[in-house]
Biopython code that builds the backbone (N, CA, C, O; Angstrom):
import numpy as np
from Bio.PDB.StructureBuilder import StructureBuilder

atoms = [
    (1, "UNK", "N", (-25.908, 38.380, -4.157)),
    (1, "UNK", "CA", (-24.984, 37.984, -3.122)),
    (1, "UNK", "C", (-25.352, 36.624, -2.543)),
    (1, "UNK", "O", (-24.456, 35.788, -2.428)),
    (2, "UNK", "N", (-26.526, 36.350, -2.191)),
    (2, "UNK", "CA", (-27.117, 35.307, -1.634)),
    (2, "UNK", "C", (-27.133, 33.815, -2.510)),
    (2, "UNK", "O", (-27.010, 32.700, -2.005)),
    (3, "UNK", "N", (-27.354, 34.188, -4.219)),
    (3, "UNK", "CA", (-26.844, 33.348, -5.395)),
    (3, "UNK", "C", (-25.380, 32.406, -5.390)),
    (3, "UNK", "O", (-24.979, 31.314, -5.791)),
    (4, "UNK", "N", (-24.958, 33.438, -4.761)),
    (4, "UNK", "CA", (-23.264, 33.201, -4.694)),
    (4, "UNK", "C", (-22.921, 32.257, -3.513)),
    (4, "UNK", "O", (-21.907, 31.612, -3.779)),
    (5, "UNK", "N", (-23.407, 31.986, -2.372)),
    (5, "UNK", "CA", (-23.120, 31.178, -1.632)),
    (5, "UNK", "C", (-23.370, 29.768, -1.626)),
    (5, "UNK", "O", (-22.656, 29.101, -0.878)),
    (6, "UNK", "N", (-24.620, 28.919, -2.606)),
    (6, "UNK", "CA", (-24.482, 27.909, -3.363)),
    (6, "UNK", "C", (-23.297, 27.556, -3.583)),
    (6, "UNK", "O", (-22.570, 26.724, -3.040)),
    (7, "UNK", "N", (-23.081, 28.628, -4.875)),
    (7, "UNK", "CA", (-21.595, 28.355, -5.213)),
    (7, "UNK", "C", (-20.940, 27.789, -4.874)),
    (7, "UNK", "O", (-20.606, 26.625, -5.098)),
    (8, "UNK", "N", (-20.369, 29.149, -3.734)),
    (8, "UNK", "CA", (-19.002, 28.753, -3.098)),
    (8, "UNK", "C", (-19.152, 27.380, -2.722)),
    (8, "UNK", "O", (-18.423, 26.590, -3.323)),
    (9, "UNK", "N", (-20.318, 26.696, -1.444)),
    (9, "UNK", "CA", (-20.128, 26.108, -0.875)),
    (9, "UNK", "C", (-19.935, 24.673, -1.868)),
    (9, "UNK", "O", (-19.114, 23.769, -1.711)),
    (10, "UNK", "N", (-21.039, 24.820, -2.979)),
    (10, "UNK", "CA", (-20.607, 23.510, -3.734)),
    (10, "UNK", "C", (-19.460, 23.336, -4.572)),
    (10, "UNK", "O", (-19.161, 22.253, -5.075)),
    (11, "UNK", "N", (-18.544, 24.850, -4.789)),
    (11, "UNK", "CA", (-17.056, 24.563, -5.243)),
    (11, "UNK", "C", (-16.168, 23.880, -3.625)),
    (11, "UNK", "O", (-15.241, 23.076, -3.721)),
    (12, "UNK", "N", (-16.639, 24.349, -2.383)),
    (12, "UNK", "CA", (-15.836, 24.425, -1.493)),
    (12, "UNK", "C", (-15.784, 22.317, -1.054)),
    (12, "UNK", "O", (-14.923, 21.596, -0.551)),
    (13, "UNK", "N", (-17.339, 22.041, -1.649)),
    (13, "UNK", "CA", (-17.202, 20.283, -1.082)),
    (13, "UNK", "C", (-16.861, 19.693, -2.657)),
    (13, "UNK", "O", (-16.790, 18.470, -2.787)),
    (14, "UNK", "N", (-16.685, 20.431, -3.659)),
    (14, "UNK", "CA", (-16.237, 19.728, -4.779)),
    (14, "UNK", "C", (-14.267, 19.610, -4.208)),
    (14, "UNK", "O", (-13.761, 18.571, -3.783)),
    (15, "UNK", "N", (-13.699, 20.630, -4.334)),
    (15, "UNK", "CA", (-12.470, 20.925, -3.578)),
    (15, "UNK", "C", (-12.022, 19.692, -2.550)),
    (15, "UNK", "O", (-11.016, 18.982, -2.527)),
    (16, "UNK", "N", (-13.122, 19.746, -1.773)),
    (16, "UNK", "CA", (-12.774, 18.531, -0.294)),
    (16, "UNK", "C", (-12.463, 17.399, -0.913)),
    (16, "UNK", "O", (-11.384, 16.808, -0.863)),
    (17, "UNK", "N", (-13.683, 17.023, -1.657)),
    (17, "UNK", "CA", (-13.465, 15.245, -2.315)),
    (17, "UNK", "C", (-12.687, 15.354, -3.367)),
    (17, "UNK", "O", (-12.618, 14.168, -3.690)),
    (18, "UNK", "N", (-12.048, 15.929, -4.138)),
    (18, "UNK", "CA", (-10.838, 15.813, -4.642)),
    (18, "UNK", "C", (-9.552, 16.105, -4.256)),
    (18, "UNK", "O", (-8.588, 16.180, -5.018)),
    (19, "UNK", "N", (-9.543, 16.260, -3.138)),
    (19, "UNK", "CA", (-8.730, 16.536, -1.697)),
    (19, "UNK", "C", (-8.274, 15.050, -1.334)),
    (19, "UNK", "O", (-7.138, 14.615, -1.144)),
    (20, "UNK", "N", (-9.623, 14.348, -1.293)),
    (20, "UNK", "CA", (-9.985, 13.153, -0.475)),
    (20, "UNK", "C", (-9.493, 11.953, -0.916)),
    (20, "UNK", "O", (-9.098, 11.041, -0.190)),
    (21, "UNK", "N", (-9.532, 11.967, -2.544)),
    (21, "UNK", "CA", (-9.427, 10.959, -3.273)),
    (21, "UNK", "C", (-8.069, 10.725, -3.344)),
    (21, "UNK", "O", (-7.272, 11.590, -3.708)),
    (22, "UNK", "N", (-7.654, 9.221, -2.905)),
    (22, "UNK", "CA", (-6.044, 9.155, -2.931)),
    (22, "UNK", "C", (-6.263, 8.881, -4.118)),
    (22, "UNK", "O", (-7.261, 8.657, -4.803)),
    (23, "UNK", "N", (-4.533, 8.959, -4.357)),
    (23, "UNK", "CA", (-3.636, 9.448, -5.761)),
    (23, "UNK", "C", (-2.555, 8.755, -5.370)),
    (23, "UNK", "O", (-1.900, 9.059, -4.373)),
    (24, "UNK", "N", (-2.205, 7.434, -6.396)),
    (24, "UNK", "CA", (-0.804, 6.863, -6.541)),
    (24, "UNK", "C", (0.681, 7.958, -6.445)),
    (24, "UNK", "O", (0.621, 8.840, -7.302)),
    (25, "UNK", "N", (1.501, 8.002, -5.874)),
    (25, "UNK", "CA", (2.616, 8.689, -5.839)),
    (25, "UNK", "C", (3.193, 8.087, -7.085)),
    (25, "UNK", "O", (3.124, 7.017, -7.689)),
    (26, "UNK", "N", (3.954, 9.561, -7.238)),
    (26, "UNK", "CA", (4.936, 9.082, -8.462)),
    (26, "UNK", "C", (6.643, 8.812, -7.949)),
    (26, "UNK", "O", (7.677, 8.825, -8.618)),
    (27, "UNK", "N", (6.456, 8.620, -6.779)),
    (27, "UNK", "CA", (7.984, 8.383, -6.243)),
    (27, "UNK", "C", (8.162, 7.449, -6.007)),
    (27, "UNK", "O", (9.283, 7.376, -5.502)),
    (28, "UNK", "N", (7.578, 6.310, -6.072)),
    (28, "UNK", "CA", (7.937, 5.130, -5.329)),
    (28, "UNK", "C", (7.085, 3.832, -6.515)),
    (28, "UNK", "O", (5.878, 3.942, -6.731)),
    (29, "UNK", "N", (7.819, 2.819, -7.093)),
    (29, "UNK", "CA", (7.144, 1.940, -7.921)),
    (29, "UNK", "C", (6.074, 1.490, -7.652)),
    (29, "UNK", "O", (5.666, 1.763, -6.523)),
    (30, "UNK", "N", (5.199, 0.648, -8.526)),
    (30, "UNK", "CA", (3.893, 0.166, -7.448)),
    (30, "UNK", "C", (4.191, -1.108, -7.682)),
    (30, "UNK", "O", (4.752, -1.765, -8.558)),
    (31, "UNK", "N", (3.374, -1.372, -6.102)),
    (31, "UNK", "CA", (3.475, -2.519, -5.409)),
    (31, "UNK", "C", (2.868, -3.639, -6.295)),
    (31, "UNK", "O", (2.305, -3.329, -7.345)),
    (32, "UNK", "N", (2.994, -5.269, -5.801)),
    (32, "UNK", "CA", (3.164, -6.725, -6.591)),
    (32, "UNK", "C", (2.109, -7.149, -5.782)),
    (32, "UNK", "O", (1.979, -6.816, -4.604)),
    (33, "UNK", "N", (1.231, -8.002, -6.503)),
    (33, "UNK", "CA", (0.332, -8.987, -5.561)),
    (33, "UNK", "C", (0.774, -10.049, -5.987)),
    (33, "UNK", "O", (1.076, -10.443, -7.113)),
    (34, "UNK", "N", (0.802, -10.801, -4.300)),
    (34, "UNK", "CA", (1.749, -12.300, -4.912)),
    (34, "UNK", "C", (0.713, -12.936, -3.714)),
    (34, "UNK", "O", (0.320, -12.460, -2.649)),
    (35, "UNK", "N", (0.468, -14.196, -4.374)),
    (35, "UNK", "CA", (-0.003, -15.458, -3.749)),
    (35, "UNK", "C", (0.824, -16.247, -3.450)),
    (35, "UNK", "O", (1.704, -16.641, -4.216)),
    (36, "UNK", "N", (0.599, -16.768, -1.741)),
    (36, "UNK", "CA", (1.387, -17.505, -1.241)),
    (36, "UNK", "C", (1.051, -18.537, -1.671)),
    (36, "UNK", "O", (0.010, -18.773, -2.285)),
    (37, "UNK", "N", (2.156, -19.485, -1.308)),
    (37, "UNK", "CA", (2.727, -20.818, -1.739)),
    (37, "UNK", "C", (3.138, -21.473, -0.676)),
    (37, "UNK", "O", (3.749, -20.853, 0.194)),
    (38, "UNK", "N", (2.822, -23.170, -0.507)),
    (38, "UNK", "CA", (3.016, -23.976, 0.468)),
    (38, "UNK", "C", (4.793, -23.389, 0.908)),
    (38, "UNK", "O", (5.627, -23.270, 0.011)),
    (39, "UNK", "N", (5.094, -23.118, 2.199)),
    (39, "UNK", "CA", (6.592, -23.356, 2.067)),
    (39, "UNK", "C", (6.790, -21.625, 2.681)),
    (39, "UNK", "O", (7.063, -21.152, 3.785)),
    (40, "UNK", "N", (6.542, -21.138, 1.554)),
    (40, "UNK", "CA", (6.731, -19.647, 1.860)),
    (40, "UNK", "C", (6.604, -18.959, 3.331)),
    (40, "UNK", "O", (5.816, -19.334, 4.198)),
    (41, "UNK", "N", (7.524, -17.886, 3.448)),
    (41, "UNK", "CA", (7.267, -17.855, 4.825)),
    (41, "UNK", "C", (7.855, -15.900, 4.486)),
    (41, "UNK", "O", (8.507, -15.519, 3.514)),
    (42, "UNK", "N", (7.392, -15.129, 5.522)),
    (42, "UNK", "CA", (7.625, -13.805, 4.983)),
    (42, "UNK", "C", (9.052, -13.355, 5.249)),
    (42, "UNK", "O", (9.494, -12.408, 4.600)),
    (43, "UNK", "N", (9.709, -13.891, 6.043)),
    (43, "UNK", "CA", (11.252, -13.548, 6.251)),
    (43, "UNK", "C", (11.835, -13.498, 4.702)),
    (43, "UNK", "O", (12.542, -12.691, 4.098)),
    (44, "UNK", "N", (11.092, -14.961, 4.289)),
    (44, "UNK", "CA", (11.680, -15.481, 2.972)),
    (44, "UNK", "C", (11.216, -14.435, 1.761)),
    (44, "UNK", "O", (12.104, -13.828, 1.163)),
    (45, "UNK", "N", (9.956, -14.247, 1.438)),
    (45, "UNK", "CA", (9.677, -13.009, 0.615)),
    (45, "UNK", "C", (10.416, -11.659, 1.141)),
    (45, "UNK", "O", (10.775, -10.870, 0.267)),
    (46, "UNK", "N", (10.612, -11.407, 2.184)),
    (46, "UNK", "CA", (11.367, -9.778, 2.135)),
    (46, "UNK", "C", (12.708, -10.140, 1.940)),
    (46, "UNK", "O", (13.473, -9.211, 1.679)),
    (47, "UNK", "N", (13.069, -11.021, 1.991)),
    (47, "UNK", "CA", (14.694, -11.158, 1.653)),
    (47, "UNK", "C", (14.585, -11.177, -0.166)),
    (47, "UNK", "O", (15.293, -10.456, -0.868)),
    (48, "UNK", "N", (13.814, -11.904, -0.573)),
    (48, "UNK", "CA", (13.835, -12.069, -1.971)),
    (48, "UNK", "C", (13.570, -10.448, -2.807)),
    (48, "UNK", "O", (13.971, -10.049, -3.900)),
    (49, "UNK", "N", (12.743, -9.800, -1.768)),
    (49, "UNK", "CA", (11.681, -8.679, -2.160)),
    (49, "UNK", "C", (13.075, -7.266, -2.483)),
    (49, "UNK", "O", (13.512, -6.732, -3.503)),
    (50, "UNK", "N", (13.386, -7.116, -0.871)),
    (50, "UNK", "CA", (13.691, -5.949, -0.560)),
    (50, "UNK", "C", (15.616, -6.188, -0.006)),
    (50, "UNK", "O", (16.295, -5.275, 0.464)),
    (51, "UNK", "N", (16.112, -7.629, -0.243)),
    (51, "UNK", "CA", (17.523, -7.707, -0.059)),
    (51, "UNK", "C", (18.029, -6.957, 1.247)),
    (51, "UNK", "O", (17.576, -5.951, 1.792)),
    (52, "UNK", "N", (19.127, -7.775, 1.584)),
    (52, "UNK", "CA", (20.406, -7.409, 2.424)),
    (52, "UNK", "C", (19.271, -7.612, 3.937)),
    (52, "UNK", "O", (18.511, -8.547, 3.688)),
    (53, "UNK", "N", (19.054, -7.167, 4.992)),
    (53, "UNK", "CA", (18.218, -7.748, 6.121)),
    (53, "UNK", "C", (17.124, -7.596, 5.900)),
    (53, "UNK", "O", (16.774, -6.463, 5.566)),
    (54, "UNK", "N", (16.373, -8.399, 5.968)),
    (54, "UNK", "CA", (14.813, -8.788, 5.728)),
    (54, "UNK", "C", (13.756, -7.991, 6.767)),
    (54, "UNK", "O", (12.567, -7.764, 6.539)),
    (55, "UNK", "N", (14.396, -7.688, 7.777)),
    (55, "UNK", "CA", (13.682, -7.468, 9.138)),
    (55, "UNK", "C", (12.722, -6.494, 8.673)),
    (55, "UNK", "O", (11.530, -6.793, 8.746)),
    (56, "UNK", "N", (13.134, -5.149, 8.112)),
    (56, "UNK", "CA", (12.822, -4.000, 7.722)),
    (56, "UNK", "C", (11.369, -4.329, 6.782)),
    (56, "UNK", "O", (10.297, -3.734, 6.895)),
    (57, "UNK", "N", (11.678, -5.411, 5.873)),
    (57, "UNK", "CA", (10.693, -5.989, 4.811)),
    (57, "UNK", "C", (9.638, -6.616, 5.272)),
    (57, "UNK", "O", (8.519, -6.465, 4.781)),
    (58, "UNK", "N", (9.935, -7.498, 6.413)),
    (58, "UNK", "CA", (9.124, -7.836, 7.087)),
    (58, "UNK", "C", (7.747, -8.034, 7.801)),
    (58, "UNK", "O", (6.772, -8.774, 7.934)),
    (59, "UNK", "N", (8.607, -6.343, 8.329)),
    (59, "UNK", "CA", (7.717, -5.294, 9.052)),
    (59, "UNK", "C", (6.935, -4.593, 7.786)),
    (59, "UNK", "O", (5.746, -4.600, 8.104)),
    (60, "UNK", "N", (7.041, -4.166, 6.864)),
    (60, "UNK", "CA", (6.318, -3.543, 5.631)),
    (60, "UNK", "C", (5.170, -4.833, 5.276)),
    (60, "UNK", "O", (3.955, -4.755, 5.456)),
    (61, "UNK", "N", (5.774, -5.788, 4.834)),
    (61, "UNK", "CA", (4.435, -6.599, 4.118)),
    (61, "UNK", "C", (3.753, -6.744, 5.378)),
    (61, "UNK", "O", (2.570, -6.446, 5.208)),
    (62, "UNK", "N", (4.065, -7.177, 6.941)),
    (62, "UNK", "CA", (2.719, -7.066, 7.319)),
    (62, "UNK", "C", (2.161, -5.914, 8.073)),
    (62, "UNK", "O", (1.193, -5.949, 8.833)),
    (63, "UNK", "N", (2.963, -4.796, 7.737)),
    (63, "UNK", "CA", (1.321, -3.407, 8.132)),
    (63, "UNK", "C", (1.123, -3.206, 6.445)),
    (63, "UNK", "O", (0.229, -2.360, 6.409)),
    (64, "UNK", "N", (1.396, -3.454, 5.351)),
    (64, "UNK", "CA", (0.285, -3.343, 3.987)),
    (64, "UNK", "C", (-0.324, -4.097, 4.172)),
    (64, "UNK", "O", (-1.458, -3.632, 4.059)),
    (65, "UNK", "N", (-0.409, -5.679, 4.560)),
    (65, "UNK", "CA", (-1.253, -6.894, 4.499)),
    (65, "UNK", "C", (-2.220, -6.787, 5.444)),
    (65, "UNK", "O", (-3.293, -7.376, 5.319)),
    (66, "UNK", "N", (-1.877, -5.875, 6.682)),
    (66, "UNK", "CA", (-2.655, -6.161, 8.325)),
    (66, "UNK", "C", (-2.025, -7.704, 9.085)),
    (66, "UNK", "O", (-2.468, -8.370, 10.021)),
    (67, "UNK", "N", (-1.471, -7.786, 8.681)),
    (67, "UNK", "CA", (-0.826, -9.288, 9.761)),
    (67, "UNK", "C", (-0.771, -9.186, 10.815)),
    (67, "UNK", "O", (0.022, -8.326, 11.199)),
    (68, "UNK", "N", (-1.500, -9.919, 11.834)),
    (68, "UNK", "CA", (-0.652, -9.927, 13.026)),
    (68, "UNK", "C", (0.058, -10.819, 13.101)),
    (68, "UNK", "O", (0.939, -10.546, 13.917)),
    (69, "UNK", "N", (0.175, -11.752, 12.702)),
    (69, "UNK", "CA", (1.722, -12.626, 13.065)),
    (69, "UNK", "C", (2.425, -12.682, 12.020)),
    (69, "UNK", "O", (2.606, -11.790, 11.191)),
    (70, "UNK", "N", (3.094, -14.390, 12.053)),
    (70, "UNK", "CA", (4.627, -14.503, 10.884)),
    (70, "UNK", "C", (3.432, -15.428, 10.338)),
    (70, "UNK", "O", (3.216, -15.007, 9.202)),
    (71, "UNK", "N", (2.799, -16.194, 10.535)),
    (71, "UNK", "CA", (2.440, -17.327, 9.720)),
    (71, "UNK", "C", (1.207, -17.053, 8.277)),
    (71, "UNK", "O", (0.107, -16.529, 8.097)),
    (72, "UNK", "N", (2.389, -17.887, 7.405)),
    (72, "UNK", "CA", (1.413, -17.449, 6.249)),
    (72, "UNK", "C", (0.328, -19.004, 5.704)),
    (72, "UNK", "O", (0.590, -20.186, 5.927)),
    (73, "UNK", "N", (-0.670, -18.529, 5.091)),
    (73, "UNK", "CA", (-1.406, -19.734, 4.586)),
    (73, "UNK", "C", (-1.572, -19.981, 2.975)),
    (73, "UNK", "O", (-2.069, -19.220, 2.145)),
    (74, "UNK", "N", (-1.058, -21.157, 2.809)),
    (74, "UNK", "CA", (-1.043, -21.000, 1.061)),
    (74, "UNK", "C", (-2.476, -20.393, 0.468)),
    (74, "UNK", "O", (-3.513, -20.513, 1.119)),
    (75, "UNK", "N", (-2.437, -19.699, -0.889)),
    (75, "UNK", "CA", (-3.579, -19.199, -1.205)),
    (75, "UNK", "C", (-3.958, -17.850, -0.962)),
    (75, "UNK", "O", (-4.834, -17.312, -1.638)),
    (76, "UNK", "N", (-3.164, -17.077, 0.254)),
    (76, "UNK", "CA", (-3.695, -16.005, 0.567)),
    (76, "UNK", "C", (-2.844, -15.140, -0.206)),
    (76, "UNK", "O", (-1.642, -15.242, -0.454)),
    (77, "UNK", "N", (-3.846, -14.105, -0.605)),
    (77, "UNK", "CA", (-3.316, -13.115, -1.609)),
    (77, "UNK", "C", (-2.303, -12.163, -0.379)),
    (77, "UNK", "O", (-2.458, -12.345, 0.828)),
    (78, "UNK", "N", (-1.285, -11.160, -0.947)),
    (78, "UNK", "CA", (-0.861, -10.552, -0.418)),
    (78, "UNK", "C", (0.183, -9.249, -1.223)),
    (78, "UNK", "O", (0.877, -9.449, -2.220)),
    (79, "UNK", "N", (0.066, -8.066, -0.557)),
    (79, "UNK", "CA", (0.644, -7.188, -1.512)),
    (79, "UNK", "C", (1.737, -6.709, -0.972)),
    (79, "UNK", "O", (1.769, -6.405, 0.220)),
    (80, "UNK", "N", (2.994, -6.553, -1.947)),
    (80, "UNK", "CA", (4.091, -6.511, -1.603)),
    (80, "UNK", "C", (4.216, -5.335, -1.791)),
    (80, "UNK", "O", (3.816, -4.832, -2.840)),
    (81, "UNK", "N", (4.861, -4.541, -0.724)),
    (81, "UNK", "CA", (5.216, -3.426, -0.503)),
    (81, "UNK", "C", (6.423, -2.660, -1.885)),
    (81, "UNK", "O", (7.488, -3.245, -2.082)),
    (82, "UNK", "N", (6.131, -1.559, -2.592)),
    (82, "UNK", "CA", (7.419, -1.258, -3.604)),
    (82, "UNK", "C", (8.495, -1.263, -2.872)),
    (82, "UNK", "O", (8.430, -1.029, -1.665)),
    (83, "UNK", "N", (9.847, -1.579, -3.608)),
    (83, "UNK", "CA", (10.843, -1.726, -3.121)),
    (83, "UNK", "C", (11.136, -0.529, -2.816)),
    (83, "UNK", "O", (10.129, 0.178, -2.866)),
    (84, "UNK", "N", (12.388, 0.222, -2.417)),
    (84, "UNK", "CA", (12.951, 1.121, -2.258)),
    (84, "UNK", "C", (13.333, 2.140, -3.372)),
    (84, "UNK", "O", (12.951, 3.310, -3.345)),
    (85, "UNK", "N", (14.278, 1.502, -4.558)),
    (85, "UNK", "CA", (14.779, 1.646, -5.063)),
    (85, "UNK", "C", (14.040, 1.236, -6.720)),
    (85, "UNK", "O", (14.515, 1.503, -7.824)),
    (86, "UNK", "N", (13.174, 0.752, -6.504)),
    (86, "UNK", "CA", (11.835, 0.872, -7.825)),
    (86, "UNK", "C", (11.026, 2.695, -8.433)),
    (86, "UNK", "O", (10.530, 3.557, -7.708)),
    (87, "UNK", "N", (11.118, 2.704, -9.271)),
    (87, "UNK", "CA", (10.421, 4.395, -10.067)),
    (87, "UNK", "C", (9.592, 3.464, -10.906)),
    (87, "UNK", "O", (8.813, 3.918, -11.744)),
]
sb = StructureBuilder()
sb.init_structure("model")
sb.init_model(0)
sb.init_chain("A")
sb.init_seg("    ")
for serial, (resi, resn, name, xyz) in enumerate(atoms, 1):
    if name == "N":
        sb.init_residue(resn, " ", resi, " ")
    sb.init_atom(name, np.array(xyz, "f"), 0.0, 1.0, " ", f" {name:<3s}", serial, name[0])
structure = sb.get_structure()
């Protein structure tokens, strides 16, 4: 009986961390890393990105990126949120 509780407990933290470990969804395309470019500005990528009002797009690239503001700097990597409508 006492053998057995090893066990469990090391099936029970094997269980957790494969719990733990994110896993790409299969619902939604995966996301683009794009390097900015002199000029570029993010209104301008979510309109190109995600079409029809940008606002929505906006707001996505910067909570994936962490942005706090609008201003971008050439060079900086950045990951574009999957579109909507991407599998």
């Amino acid at each position: 009986m006492f053998a057995l509780r090893p066990f469990l407990l090391l099936c029970a933290v094997v269980v957790a961390l494969l719990l733990a470990v994110p896993r790409p969804s299969s619902g939604v395309g995966a996301e683009e890393r794009y390097v900015v470019r002199a000029g570029d500005t993010l209104w301008d990528l979510a309109a190109q990105r995600f079409g029809g009002d940008p606002r929505e797009g906006v707001w996505r690239i910067r909570a994936r990126n962490g942005l706090q503001g609008a201003s971008l700097q050439p060079g900086t990597v950045l990951y574009l949120p999957a579109r909507a409508g991407d599998a």
